[in-house]
N, C-alpha and C positions, 0 to 999 in steps of 0.2 A: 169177315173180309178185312185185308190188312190196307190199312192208309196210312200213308207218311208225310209228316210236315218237312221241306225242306229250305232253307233260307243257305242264299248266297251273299257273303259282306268281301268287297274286297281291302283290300291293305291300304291305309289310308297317304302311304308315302311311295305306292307304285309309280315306276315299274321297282324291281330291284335286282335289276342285271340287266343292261344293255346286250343287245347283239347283232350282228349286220345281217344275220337272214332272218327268214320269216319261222322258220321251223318250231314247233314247241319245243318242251324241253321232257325230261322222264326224272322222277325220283323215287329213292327208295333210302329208308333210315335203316341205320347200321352203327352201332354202339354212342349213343348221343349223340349221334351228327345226321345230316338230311346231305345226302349225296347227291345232285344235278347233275342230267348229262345233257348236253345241248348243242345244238349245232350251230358251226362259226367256222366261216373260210372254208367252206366244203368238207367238214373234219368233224369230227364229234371230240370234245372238251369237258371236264368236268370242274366243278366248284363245291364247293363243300360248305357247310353252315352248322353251328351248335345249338340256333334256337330257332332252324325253321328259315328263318327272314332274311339274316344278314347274312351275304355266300362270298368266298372269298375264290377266284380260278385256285384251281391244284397248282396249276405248272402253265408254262405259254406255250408247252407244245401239245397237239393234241393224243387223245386218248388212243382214237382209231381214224386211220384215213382209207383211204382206196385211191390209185393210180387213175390220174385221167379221170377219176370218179367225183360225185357230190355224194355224200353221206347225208342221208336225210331220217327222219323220223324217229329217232331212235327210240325204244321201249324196254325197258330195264326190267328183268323177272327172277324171281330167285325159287331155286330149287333145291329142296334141303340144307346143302352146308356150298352149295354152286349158287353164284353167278352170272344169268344171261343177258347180253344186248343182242338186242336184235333192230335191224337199221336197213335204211335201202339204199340202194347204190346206182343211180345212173350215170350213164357212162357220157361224154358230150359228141352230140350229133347222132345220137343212140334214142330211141322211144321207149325202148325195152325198160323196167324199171328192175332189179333185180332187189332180193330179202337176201340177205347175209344175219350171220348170231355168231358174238364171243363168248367166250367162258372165263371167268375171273373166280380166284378165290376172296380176293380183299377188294377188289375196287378199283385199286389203283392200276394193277397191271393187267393188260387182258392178251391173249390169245385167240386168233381167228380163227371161226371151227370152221368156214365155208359155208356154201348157198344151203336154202332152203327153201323145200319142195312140196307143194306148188306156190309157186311167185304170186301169192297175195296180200291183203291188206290184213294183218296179226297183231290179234292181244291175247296175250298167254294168262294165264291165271297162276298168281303167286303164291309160292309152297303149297300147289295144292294137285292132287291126283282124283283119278276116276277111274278104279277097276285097275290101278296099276297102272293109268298111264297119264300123260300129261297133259291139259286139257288148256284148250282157246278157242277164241273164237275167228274166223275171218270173215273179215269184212265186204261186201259187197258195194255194187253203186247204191242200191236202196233194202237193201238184205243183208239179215246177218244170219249164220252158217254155223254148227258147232261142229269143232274138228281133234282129234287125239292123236297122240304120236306117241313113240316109245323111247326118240333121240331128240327131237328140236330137228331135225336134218327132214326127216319125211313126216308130211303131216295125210292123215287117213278124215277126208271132208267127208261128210255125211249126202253126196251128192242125188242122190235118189231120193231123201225124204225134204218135204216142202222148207224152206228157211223158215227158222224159228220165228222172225220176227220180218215186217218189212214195214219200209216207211211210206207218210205222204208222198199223194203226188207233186212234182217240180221239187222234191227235199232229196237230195244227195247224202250218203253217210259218209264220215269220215271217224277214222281211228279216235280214238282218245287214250286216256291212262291205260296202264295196264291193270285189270280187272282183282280186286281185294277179295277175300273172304272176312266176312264181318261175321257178328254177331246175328243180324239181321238174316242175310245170307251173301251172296256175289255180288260186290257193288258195280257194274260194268256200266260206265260212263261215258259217252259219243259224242261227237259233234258232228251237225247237221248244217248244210246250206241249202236257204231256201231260194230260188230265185222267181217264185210267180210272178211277181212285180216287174213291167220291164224296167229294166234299168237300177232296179236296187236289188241286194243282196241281203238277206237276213243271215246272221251266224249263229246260230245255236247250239248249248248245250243239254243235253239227256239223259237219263238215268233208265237203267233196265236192273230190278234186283232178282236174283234169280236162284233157284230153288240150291246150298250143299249137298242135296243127298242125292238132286238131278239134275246139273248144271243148262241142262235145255229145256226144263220147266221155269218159262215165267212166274214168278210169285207178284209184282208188282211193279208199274211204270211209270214216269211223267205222264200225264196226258198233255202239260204244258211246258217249252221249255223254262229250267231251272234259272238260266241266264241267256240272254239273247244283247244282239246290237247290228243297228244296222249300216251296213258298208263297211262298217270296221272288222276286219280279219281277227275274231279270238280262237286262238285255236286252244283247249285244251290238251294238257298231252301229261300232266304228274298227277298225284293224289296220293298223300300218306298220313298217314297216322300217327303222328308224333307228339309227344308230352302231353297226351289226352286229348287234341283236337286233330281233326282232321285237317290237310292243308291241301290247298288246290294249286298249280301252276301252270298258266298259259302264256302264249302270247300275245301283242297285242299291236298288232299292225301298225294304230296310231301312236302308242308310245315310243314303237319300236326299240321294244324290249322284253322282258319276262316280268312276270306280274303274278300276284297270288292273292288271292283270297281263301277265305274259312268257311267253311260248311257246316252246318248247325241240320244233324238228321237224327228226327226223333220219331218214334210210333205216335200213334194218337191212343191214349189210354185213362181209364178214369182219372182224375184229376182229383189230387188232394186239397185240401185247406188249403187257399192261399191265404197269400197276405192282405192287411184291411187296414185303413186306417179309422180313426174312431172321430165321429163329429162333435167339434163344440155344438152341446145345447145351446147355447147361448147365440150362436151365429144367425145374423152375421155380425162381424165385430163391426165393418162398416158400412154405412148407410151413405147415399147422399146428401150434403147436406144443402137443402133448396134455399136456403137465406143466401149461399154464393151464388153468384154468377159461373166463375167456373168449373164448379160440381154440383149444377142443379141437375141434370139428366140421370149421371150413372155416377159409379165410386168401383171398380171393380181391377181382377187382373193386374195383381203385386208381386212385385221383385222384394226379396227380403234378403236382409245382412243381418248379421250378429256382431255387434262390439262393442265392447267396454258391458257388458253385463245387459245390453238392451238387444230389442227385436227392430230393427228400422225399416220401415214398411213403404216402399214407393208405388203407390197406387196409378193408375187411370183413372183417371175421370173426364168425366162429356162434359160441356159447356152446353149454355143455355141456345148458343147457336150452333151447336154440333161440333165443335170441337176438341180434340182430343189431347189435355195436357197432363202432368204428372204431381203429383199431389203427397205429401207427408204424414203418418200416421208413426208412432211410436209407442213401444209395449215393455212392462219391463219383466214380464213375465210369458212373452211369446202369446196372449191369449186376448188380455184386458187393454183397452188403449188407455196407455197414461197420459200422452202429448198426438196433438194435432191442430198441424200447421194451420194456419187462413189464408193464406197464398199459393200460390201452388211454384214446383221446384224450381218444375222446368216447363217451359212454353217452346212450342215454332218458333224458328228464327229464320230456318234457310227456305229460300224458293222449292228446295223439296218435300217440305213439310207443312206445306202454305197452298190450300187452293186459292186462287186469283180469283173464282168467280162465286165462291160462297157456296157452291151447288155443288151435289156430287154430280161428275161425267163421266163418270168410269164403271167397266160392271161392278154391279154391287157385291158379289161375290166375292170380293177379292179383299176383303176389309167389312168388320166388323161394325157395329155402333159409330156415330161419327162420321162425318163427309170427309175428313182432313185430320193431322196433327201429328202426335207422337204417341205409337200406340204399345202395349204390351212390352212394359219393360223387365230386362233381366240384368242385377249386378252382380259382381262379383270383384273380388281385393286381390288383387295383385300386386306385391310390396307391400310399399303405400299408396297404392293411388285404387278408386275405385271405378270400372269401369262397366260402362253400362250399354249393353245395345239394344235398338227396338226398334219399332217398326215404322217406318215413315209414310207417310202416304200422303198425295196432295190432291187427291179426290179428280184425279185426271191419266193417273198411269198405274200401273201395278205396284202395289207395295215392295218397297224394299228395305235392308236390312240399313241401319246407322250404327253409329260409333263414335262414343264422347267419353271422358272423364273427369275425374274429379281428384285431388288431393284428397286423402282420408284426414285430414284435419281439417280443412275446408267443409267438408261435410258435415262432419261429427259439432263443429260446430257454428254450422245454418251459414255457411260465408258462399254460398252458389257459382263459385270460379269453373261453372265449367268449360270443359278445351271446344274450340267449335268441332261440332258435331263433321264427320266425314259418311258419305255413301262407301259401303262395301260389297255390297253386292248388285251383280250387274244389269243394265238396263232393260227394259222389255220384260221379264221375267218378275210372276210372282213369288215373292222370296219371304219370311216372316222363320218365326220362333227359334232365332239365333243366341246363345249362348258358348261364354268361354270357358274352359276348363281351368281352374285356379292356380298353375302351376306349369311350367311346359316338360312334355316328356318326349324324350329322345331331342334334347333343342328347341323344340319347336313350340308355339302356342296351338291350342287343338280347338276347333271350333265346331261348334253342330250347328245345324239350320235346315228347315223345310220349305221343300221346294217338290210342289204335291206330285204325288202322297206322301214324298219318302221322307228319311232323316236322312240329310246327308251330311259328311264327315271332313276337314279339311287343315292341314295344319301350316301354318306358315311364320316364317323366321324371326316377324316382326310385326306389333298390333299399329303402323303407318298404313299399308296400304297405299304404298305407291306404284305407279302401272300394274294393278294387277287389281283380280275382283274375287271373292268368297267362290269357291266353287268344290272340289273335292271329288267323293266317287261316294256313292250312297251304301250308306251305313245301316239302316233297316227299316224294313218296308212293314205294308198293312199285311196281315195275315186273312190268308182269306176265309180259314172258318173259326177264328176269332171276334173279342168283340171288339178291336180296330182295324176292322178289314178294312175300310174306307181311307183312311188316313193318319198319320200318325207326326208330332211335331214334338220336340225337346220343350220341357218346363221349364226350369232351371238349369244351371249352372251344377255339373255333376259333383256331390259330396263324397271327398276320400271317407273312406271306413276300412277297418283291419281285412274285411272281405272284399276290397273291390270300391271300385268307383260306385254311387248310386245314382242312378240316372233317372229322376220322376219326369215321364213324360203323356202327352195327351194323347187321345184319340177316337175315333167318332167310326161305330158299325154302320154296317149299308143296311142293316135289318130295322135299326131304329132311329138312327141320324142324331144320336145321343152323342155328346161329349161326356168323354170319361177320361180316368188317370190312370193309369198304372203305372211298372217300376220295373227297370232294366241293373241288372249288375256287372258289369264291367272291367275288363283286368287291366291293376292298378298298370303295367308296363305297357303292355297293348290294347286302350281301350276301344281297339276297332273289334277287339273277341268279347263276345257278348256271353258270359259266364249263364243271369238266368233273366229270363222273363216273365213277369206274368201271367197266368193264363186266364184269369179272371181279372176283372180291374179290380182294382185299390179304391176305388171311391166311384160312384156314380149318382145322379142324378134321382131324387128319391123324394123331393117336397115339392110345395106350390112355387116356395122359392126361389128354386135352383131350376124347378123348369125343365129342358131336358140338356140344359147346359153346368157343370163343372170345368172348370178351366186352370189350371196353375199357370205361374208365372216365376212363384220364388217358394223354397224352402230354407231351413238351416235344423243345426241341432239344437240342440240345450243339454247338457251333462247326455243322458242316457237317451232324452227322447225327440222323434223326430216330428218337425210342424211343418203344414202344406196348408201355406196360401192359396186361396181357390177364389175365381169370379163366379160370382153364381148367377146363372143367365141373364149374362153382360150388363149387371146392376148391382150387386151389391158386392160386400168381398167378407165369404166364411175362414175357419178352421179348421183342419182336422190333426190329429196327433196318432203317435202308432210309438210302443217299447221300440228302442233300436234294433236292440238284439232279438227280439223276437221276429221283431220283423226281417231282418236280415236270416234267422234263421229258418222262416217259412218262405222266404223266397228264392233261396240258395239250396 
């Protein structure tokens, strides 16, 4: 029986084309480039792009118009070494909706072939035939229909035998892409409107894959949608295939504009060797130590740097009265602690990192070990300054994300200037396991953070944070017949490597309620394209120790090999180490 995983990530700097109506847009690639056709001022318009993302208009006058007409829908198919659009035309003060198709050899210039017959809702299937003839589907209110022609001009609907396919009840179809031949088989993609709820709108998208050698044999379907939202109009309407990834383009009501995300479709198939990392025997490196006050409880959940030839380890630790401050351990071999502090780095300062009444009042859920303070930190070097953010909590509202730094010589040597800390993410909302990417790409600085279950993704111009709060569009979710179906949060601060960004991040199964690690890779230009993931974790919970908790917080490298900090149920703090390239090469 065939089952597919599918994951939807969208573009982390959507939309990326404005436009004044709602309509989606159609693409189709042709010699390096991702050709959009979209509709704008009643008129269908095209833009052009070299990697997918960045589209530039062709020309300011449109492609194709119609008189007294709105040109709506348009869906792009190609047939051998042809060109077709096909688009709707209503006319004003008219109900009638009429189907019109061009014909273009290049793109650029088209030719109107006239209506097409019957006046329905049309997605053709690109370069591809059935018995010699051309094959689509039409669309119903909740049925889909398979239909063959032998021009585009008349289409022959299968009207006597039952629709292939129909939907929920209160769920509406609508058009989407025009339907791919894959690998797989027909990837035909819909979108669905639910409205059982009075008063709210669900918009959905769906996947039907369907048999090449019999285009109206189902082989396999969503049973859930792939992406959903509600009251916001997404309409999908492109889907291509370009420089090895798949790319998706819709539109989006509330950005009021065209948007893309990447699709990640794989089978479910035995699974190789993954990747592992290997545990110091020796762990944990650090214990509490009960003679202080402020790390008699716990010692756990460390951000780590590398510099000047050392490993510099910023810990969590519990206080004797529950409080969560940050603590110094240093290694000069990534493994042994050569130096450690007797004070701790960093303490609460602001009212939002300060319970007022001692007590936790807030759900416990929401925050780990600890009624209050500063919890889970993550650094990373930017320039010179290092900068760190973590988790605040003041044992009365939802945790949120903060944002401090430091001078990298201030640090390096013990002088604690750091900037006051600032709130980044917004209020009401629990937010945690925030990390920055060491470098900005495309301008920007790129931020991840979990805001359950997901990872989400966010980039922004400047690490001030003025009028505005961490927010973004969610970067990757729990898998649900994985082992972090439940939820998933960023470790660290992602490490460049020749293959991609490496992303060590956490995650806990709904089967065992285990925290565990695994490792995402990442592309160095768009780290919103998730290269590999793993399918087994990297580390899991496995002693008296650890309990059923592993946790990271920071990694780094050392010449070839790579170390992960880990809290081992929210007490102590282990090891583990993994070949770089080994590991990069079983996870890639």
């Amino acid at each position: 029986m065939l089952n597919f995983n599918i994951q939807i990530k969208n573009y982390f700097q959507n939309p990326i084309l404005f436009s004044n109506q709602k309509g989606a847009p159609t693409v189709i690639a042709k010699e390096k480039k991702v050709f959009l056709f979209f509709e704008e001022n009643n008129a269908i318009y095209l833009a052009t792009s070299k990697d997918g993302i960045n589209f530039k208009k062709y020309n300011k006058n449109p492609l194709i118009e119609e008189s007294g007409a709105r040109c709506a829908n348009p869906k792009i198919t190609k047939i051998k070494r042809n060109y077709f659009l096909i688009y709707e035309a209503k006319k004003k003060n008219s109900s009638k909706t009429y189907l019109y198709f061009a014909l273009s050899k290049n793109l650029f210039k088209w030719e109107k072939m006239g209506e097409i017959s019957p006046r329905k809702k049309l997605s053709i299937i690109q370069d591809y035939k059935y018995n010699g003839k051309i094959c689509g589907y039409f669309i119903g209110r909740d049925s889909i229909k398979i239909a063959f022609s032998k021009n585009l001009k008349k289409w022959q609907v299968k009207v006597k035998k039952e629709p292939i396919f129909f939907t929920e009840k209160n769920e509406n179809i609508k058009t989407g892409p025009s339907p791919i031949v894959a690998e797989q088989g027909i990837l035909f993609f819909y979108n669905t409107v639910n409205s059982a709820k009075k008063g709210t709108k669900y918009y959905s998208w769906n996947l039907i894959l369907f048999d090449k050698e019999n285009p109206g044999k189902i082989l396999w379907r969503t049973k859930e949608p792939i992406f959903s939202s509600e009251n916001n109009k997404i309409t999908l309407g492109g889907l291509v295939k370009f420089q090895g990834r798949w790319l998706l383009y819709y539109y989006s009501e509330i950005d009021k504009g065209i948007n893309i995300a990447f699709l990640d479709f794989w089978e479910d198939i035995k699974e190789e060797e993954s990747s592992k990392l290997i545990k110091f025997e020796g762990n944990p490196i650090l214990d509490p130590r009960k003679i202080y006050f402020w790390e008699d409880k716990a010692c756990f959940n460390a951000a780590a740097i590398y510099e000047q030839n050392k490993v510099y380890i910023v810990y969590r630790s519990i206080t004797k009265d529950d409080v969560s401050v940050l603590g110094l351990a240093v290694s000069n071999d990534g493994i042994n602690i050569s130096e450690r502090l007797t004070e701790p780095i960093y303490v609460p300062r602001e009212p939002f990192e300060i319970n007022p009444s001692g007590k936790r009042t807030y759900y416990i859920g929401f925050s780990g070990s600890g009624h209050s303070g500063c919890e889970d930190p993550r650094i990373v070097k930017i320039e010179d300054r290092f900068y760190m953010t973590y988790v605040a909590f003041d044992g009365c509202n939802p945790p949120r994300i903060a944002l401090t730094s430091i001078k990298e010589s201030d640090f390096l040597n013990y002088q604690w200037n750091w900037e006051k800390p600032i709130l980044i993410s917004p209020p009401g909302i629990g937010d945690k396991q925030a990390c920055i990417f060491p470098e900005k790409i495309i301008g920007n600085y790129i931020f991840l953070h979990r805001i359950f279950p997901d990872i989400w993704m966010d980039s922004v111009p400047d690490l001030k944070f003025k009028d505005r709060w961490l927010a973004g569009n969610i970067f990757a979710r729990p898998r649900e017949s994985k082992w972090d179906s439940l939820k998933i949060g960023a470790a660290a601060s992602p490490i460049k490597t020749e293959k991609g960004w490496l992303l060590i991040y956490n995650g806990v199964s709904k089967k065992d309620y285990k925290y565990k690690i695994g490792a995402m890779l990442l592309d160095l230009k768009d780290p919103s394209r998730v290269l590999a993931r793993s399918n087994q974790p990297i580390l899991e919970p496995d002693n008296e120790k650890e309990g059923n908790i592993v946790y990271s917080c920071g990694s780094v490298i050392i010449k070839d090999r790579l170390y992960v900090y880990y809290g081992q149920n929210d007490y102590s703090l282990g090891v583990a180490t993994a070949n770089l390239g080994e590991f990069l090469q079983k996870l890639s």
